[in-house]
C-alpha positions in Angstrom: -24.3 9.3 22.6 -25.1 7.3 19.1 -27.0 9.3 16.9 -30.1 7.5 15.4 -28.0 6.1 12.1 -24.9 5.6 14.2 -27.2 3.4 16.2 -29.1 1.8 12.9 -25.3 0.9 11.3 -24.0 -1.0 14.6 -27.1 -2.7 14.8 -27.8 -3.6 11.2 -23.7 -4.7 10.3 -22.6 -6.3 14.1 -25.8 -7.9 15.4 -27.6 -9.0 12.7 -24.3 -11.3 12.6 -24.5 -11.7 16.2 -27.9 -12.7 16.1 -27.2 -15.1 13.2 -24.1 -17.1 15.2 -26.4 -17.3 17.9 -29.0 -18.9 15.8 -26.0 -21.5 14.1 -25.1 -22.3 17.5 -28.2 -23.3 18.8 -29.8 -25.0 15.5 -26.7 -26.8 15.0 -24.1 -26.9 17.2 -26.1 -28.1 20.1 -28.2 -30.6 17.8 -27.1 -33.2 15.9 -28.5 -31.6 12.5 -25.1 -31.2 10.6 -24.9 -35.1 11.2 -28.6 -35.8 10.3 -27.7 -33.9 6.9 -24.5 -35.3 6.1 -25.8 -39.1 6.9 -28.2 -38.2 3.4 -25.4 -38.1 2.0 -22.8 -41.2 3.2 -22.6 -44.7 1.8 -22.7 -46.7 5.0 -22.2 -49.7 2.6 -19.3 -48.8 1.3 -18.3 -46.5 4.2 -17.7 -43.4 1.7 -19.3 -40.1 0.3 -20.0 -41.1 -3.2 -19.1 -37.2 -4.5 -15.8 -37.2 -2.6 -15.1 -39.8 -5.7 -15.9 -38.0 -8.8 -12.8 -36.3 -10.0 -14.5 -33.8 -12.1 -17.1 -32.4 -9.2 -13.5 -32.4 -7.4 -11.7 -30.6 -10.1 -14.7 -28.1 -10.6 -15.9 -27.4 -7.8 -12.6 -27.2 -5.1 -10.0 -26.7 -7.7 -11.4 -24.1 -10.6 -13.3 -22.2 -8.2 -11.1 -21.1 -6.5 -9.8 -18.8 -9.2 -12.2 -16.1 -8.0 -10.6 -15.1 -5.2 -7.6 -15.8 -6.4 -7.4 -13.8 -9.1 -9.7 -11.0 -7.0 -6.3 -10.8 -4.9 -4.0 -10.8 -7.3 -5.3 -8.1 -9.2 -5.7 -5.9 -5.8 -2.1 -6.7 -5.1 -1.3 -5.7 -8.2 -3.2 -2.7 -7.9 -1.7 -1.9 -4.7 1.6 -1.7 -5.9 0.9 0.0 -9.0 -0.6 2.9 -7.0 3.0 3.5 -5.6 4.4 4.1 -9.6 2.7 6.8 -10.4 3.9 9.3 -8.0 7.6 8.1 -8.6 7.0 8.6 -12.5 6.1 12.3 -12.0 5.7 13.3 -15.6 6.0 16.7 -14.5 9.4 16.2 -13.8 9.9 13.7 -16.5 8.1 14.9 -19.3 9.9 12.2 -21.9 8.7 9.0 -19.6 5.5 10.4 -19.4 4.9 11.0 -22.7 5.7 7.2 -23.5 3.7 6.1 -20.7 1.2 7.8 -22.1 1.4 6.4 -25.5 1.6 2.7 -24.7 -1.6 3.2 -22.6 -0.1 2.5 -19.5 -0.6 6.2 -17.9 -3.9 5.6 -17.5 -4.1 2.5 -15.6 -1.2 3.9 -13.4 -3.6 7.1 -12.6 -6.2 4.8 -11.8 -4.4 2.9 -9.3 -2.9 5.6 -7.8 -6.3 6.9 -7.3 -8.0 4.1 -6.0 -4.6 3.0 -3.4 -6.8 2.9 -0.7 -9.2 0.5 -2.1 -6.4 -1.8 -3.7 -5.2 -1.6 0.0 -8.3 -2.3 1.5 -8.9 -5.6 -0.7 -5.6 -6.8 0.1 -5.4 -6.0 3.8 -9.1 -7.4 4.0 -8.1 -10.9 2.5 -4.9 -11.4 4.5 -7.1 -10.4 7.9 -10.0 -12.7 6.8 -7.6 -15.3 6.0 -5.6 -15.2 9.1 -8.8 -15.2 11.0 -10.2 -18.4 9.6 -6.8 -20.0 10.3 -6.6 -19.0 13.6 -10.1 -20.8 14.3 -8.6 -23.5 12.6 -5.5 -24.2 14.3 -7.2 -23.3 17.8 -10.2 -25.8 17.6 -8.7 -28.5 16.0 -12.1 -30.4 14.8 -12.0 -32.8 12.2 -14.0 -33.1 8.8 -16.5 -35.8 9.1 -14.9 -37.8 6.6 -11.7 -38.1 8.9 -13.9 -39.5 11.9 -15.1 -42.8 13.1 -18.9 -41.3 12.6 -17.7 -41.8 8.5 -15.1 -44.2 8.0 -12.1 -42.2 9.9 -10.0 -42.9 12.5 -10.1 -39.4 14.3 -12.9 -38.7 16.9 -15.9 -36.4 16.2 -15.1 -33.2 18.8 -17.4 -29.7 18.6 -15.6 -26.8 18.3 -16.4 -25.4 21.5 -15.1 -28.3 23.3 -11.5 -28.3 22.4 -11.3 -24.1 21.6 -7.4 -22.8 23.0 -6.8 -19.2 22.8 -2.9 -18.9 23.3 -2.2 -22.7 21.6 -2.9 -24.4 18.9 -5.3 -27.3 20.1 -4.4 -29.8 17.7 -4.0 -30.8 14.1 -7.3 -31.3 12.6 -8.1 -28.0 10.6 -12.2 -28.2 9.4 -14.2 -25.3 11.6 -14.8 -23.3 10.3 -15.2 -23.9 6.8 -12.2 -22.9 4.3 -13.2 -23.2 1.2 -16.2 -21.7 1.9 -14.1 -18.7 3.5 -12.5 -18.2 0.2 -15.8 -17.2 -1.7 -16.8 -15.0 1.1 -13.5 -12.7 1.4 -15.3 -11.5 -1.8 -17.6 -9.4 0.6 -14.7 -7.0 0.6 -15.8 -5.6 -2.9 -19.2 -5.0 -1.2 -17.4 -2.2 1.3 -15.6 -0.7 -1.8 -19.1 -0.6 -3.8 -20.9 1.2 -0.6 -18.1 3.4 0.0 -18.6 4.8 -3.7 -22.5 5.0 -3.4 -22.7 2.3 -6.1 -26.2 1.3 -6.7 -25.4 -2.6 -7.6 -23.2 -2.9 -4.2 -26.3 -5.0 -2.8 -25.8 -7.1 -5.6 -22.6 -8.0 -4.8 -23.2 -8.6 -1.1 -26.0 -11.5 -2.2 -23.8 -12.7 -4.6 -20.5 -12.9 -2.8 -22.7 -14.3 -0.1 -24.3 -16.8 -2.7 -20.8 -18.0 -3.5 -19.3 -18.6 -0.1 -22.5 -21.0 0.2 -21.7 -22.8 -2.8 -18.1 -23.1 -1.9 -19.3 -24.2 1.1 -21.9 -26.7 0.5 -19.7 -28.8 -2.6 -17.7 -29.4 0.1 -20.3 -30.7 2.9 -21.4 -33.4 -0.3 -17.9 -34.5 -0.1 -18.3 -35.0 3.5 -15.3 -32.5 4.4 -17.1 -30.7 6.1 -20.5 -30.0 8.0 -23.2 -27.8 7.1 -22.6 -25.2 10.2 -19.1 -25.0 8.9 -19.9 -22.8 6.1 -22.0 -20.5 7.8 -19.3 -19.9 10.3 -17.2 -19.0 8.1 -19.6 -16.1 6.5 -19.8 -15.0 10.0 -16.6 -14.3 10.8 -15.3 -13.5 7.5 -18.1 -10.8 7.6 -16.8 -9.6 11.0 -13.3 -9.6 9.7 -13.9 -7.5 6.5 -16.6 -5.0 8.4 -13.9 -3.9 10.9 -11.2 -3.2 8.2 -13.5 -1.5 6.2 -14.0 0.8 9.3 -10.3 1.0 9.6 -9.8 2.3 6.4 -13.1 4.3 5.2 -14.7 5.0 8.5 -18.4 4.3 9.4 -19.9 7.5 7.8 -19.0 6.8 4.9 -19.9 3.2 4.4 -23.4 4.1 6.0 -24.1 7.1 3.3 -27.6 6.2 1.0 -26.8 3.9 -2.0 -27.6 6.1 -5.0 -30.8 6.3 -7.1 -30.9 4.8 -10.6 -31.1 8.9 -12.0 -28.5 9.4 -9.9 -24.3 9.5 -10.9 -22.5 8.2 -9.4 -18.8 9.7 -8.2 -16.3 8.0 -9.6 -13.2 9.7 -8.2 -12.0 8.4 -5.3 -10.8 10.5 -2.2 -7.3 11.4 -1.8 -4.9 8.3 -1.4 -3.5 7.3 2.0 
């Protein structure tokens, strides 16, 4: 039987999102909203979306921002395999390589990883899964961006996702639902678990803001007419989904669901014994 907080986790992290896709599928899936919206923003005249034109919105906004996840990988991978060094160094058995570790400084950050493997993991394992996920959707619903259909200028047809889903093929080529870009700024959410799982006290901060970026991600994109508004918002949902269940995987509900700590509080800052 759940237990009351059991109950108020499940409820809180699985249907809050459930209740949310419901809510994008009826608002805007079965409406013609997303179109409504991104007609504001088309030149009938001359049958283009004026932003999908300006090379520096381009290069800003699709190009440079995506260093932030980017780099947010990296530097987990990095981490990842770093955690792996220290335990072969063993300065107990190799005093001399120790001692020069420690004096370039690198000791330190080789402890740290080591420490915090299952977190590097975690961030790493999280990305990949979110990424594979959004793919996947990708490759199985084969819907185009409006800019590629005859509603905007294109020559491809304007198909719902829901229409053309295949589970065990992909469906076609066009590769728009959900949102991608938008995807990328919302794999950030992984940092979120890590923050909760350490009790931190700003780890709501970084849930809005890793949620604020996905939506800017997202929406540049939807004033370049690649994709629709709905597409973004699909994306949180499942990239949520997809980073909830790792974290689960790897820390367990209990301790994602223990109380953020107090601002008198301190926090612990050693993480549990590595996998």
């Amino acid at each position: 039987m759940l237990t009351a907080s059991r109950y108020r986790f499940y409820w809180v992290n699985f249907g809050i999102p459930l209740a949310c896709a419901a809510v994008v599928f009826l608002m805007f899936d079965m409406t013609t909203i997303d179109m409504a919206f991104s007609n504001l923003l088309f030149d009938p005249v001359a049958q283009i979306f004026p932003l999908d034109h300006v090379r520096f919105f381009e290069q800003l906004t699709h190009k440079w921002a995506r260093i932030i996840p980017n780099w947010t990988a990296e530097i987990a991978l990095i981490g990842a395999v770093l955690s792996f060094v220290w335990p072969l160094v063993n300065p107990q058995k190799h005093p001399r390589l120790g001692a020069f570790l420690e004096r370039c400084k690198a000791a330190p950050v080789l402890r740290f990883a080591h420490a915090h493997r299952r977190d590097f993991l975690f961030v790493v394992f999280a990305f990949a899964i979110c990424t594979g996920v959004i793919h996947f959707l990708k490759s199985h619903t084969s819907v185009y961006c409006p800019i590629e259909t005859t509603l905007y200028g294109g020559k491809m047809p304007h198909i719902e996702w829901y229409n053309n889903f295949q589970l065990f093929r992909e469906a076609g080529k066009g590769r728009c639902w959900p949102g991608g870009h938008a995807s990328g700024g919302f794999t950030m959410l992984a940092l979120y678990f890590v923050a909760r799982r350490y009790r931190w006290r700003y780890s709501k901060a970084i849930l809005w803001g890793s949620l604020l970026l996905g939506f800017i991600y997202g929406t540049t994109r939807v004033l370049q007419g690649w994709h629709y508004m709905s597409h973004t918002f699909w994306a949180g949902i499942f990239v949520w989904a997809a980073c909830l269940v790792t974290a689960l995987a790897f820390y367990g509900r209990a301790r994602l669901d223990v109380p953020v700590l107090k601002k008198a509080e301190r926090p612990e800052l050693v993480a549990q014994p590595v996998i």
